[in-house]
N, C-alpha and C positions, 0 to 999 in steps of 0.2 A: 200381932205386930208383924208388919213384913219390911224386906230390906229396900232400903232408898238406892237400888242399885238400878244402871240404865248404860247404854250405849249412843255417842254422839259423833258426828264429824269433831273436830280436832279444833280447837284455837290459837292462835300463836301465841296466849299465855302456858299453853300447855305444855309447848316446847320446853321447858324445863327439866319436868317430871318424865316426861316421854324420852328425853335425854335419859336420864337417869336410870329408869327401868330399861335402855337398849345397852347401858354402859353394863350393870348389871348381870343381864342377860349374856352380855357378852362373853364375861368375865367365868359367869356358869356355864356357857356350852364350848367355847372357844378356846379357850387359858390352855389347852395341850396343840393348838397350832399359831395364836398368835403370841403367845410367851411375855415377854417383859414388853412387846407393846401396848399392850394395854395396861401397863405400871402407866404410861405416857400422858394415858389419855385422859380427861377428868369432864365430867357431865358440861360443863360450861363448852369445851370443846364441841360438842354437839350439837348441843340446843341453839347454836346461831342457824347451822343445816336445819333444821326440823320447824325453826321457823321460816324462813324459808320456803319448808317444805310444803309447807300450810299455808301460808300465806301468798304465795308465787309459783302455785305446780309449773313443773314443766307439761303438763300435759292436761287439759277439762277433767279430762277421767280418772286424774288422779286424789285419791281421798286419802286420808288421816286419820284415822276413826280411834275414839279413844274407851274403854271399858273403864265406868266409873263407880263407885260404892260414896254414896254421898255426892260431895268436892271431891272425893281422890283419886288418882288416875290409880289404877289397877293394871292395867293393862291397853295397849294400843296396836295396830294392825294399820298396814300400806296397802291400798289396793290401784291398780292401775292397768295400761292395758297390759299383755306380756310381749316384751318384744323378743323373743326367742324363734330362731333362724325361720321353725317348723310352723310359726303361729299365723295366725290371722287375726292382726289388732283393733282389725273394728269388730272381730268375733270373743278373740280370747282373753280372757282378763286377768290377771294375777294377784295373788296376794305376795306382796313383796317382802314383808315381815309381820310377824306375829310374834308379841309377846303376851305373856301373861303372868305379874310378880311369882315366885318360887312361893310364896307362905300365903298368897290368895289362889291358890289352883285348887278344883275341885268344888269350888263355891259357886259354878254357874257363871263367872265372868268369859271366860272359853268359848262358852257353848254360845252368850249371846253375843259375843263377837262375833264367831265367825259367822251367825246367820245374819248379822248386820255385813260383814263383807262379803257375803251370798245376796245379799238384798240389795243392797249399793250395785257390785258391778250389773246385776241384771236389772236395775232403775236406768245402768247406763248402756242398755242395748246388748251386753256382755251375753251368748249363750252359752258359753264354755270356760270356765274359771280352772288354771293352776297354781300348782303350790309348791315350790322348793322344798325339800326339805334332808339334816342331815342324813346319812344314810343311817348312823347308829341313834338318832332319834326315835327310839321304839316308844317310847310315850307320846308323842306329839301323832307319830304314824296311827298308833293306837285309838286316840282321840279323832284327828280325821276320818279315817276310815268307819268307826262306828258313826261316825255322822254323814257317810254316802260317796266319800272319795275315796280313790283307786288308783293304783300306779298304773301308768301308763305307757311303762318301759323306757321312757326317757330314764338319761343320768347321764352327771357330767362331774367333771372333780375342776373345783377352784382353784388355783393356785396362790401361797398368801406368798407376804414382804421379807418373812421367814423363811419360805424355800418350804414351807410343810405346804400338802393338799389337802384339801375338805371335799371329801365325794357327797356327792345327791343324789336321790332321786325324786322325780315327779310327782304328783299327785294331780288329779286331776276329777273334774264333778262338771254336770250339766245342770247348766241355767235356767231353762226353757220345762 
């Protein structure tokens, strides 16, 4: 018996769940600099952007991509070009966001994410993909890098609504 699991562009029913696991997410990696704003925020708030987002890119090259087990969203990923100061947007490609639910990791939803957002932006001409990520992310670094990404000495600290910062750094892999 093997799993009914697979990886697909996004639908605008999806918006929902794809809300849901960013709110989520949020709430797991974020909660020590966005604080009581995200008491605020509730999945409905979202899922109108995410459809949207799917439905009306700002951009051809922007994807959605949703990691599924069955029907159920598992996890999703933003890939699009990067427009950061240094890039070249008909070269470089980003992954904008990457989730993957906290109690499905380790099951292989991950892995064929991201080589569907490895496979996507280089279907879309992309020979150079990066990756935000936080800096005290040491699992997600973890997981990038054994699959062939690499800082690339970029970093830059966000500033939030709260007056806290989120530092990052880069990641970055060849397409080609």
């Amino acid at each position: 018996m093997t799993a009914d699991v697979s990886v697909r562009l996004a639908w605008a029913d999806d918006a929902p769940a794809i809300a849901a696991l960013q709110l989520a997410a949020w709430r797991e990696s974020y909660a020590d600099v966005l604080g009581a704003q995200l008491d605020d925020l509730a999945p409905a708030d979202l899922t109108e952007r995410w459809q949207a987002t799917v439905t009306s890119p700002r951009d051809a090259r922007q994807r959605v991509l949703v990691a599924l087990e069955r029907a159920t969203v598992r996890g999703f990923a933003i890939v699009h070009p990067c427009f950061d100061d240094d890039a070249d947007q008909i070269q470089d490609g980003e992954i904008g966001e990457f989730v993957v639910t906290l109690e499905h990791r380790g099951q292989g939803h991950g892995s064929r994410l991201l080589q569907a957002c490895a496979d996507t932006l280089r279907a879309d001409r992309f020979s150079r993909a990066v990756w935000w990520l936080r800096s005290t992310d040491d699992a997600t670094r973890e997981f990038a890098t054994s699959a062939g990404w690499a800082p690339d000495g970029a970093h830059r600290e966000l500033a939030t609504a709260t007056g806290a910062t989120v530092k990052q750094v880069r990641l970055h892999t060849r397409l080609v």
